[in-house]
N, C-alpha and C positions, 0 to 999 in steps of 0.2 A: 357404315352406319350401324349403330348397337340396334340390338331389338328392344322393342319398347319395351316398360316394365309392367311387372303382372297387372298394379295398380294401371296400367294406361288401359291395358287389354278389357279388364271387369267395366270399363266405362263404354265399352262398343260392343255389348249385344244387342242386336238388332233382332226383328222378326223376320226379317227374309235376308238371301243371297240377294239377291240379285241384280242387274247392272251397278241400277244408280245407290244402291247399298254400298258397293264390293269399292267403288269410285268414291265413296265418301269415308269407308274404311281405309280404303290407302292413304288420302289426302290426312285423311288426322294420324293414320301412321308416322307418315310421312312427318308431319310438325315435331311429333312428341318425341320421337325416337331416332331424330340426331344426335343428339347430346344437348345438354342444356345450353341457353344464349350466355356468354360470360357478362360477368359481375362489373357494373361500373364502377370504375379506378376510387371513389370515394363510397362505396357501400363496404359494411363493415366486416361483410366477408372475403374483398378482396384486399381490405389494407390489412394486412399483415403488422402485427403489434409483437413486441420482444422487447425485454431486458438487455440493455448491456451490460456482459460480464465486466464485476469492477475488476481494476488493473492493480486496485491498494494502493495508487500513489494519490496523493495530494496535491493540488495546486499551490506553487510555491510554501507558502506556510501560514496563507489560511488556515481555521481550525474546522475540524474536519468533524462530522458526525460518527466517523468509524473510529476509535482511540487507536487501533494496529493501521490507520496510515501511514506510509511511509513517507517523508520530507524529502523536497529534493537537498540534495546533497551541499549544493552551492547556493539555497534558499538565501537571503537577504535581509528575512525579519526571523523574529523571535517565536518559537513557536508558541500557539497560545495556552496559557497554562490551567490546569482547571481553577475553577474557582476557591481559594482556600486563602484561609487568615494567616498570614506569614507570624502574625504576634504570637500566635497561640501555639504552643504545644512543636514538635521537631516536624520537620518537611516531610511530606509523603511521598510517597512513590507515585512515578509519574508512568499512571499506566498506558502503553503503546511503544512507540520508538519515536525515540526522541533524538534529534541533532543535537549531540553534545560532548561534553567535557565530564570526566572520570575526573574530580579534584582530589579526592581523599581514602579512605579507607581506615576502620579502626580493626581491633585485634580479635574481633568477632566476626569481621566478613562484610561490616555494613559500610556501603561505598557512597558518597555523597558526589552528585553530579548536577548541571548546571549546562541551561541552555544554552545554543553557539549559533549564529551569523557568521555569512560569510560580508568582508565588506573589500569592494573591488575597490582597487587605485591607481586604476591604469591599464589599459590594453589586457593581458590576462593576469597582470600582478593582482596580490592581493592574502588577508588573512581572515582569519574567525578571529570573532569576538564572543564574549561573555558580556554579561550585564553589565550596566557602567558598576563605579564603586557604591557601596552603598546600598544596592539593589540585594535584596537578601532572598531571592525569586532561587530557590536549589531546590531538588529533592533527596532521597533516602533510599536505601532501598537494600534488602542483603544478597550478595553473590551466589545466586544458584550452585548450590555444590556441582553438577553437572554441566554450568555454564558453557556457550559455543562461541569463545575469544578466538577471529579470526585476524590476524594480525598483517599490515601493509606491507612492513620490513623485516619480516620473519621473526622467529620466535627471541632472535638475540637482538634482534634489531641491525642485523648487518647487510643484507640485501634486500630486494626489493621482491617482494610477494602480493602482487597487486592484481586485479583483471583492468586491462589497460580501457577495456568497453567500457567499465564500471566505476573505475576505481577504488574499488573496495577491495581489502585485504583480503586473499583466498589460506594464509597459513594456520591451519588450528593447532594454538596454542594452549596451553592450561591454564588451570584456574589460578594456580601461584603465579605463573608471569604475571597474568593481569593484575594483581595483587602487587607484586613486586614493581610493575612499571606506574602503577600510579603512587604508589607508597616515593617512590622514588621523585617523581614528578610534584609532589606536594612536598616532598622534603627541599627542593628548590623553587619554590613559588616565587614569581616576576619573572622568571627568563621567560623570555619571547620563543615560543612554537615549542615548549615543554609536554603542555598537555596534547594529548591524541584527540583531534576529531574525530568522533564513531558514532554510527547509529547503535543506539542503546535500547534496547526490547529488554521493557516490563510488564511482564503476565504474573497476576495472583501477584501481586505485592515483592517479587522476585524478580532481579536483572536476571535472564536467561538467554541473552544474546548479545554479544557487543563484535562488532564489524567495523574496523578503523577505515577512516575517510583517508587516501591517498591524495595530498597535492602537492607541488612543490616547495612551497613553503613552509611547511613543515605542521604548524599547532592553528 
């Protein structure tokens, strides 16, 4: 049993010792200076209230109030795009990570890319999709001179550089390959699994992370 506190003690001066004094000091001893009675399960000092830490992922591909959510991988819709007039003026950068396609590239760095679906056809068959035709939904955006291209099938593209937990490419590549593999990829547009599925991070108007999606099918 703790001893009660100074505040218990100042409330029991009495004018005498004696018996029925010393008996009535112990008994309120006694009450005050067990320890306090615990808090019932719904008073607001015993529920216990916390945040949970985000995880940064998103559900499917819902649009997210955080723009750096990260999509899953093998999400099913499009992700949603902010709000902007496709008529007017060139595509903006699509700031967060975005599930997509690397289309283009001109001779200043600026790379034109385009949301990606994955659409299942069977048991785990299946590819990404782009918008239908016609849908002119892309954004814009310039290659971070310091860019972090981590690439699925290594830097030449000849074996497999993947994390099998993740699927995502672990080989850091340069900013020329990346340059070079979509320059290359938009020089054959319509072949099937040409383009790379990657999560694309843009911060400050700047691609600064492209992480290619690993699946067997390839685009």
């Amino acid at each position: 049993m703790k001893n009660a506190t100074p505040r218990a003690w100042t409330r029991l001066t009495l004018p005498s010792a004696g018996p029925a004094a010393l008996a009535l000091l112990a008994a309120v001893v006694l009450v005050s200076g067990c320890g306090e009675t615990p808090a019932p399960a719904s008073s607001p000092r015993a529920a216990a209230t916390f945040s949970a830490p985000s995880t940064g992922g998103a559900p499917d591909d819902a649009s997210s109030s955080s723009p750096a959510a990260t999509p899953e991988l093998f999400g099913t819709e499009f992700q949603a795009a902010p709000e902007h007039d496709w008529s007017k003026g060139g595509p903006p950068p699509f700031e967060g990570v975005l599930r997509g396609w690397l289309t283009d590239v001109d001779e200043s760095g600026v790379a034109e890319y385009r949301p990606i679906r994955f659409t299942q056809s069977g048991g785990e068959d299946g590819h990404f999709d782009g918008p239908e035709e016609g849908d002119v939904t892309r954004y814009a955006a310039p290659i971070a001179k310091d860019v972090l291209f981590l690439a699925d099938s290594g830097c030449d593209g000849s074996s497999q550089t993947y994390d099998k937990a993740t699927n995502l490419g672990t080989e850091k590549c340069t900013r020329q390959t990346l340059i070079d593999n979509v320059k290359e990829a938009a020089s054959l547009a319509g072949v099937e699994g040409l383009y790379r599925p990657a999560l694309i991070t843009t911060e400050n108007g700047r691609i600064t992370k492209v992480v290619e999606i690993f699946w067997q099918g390839g685009g």
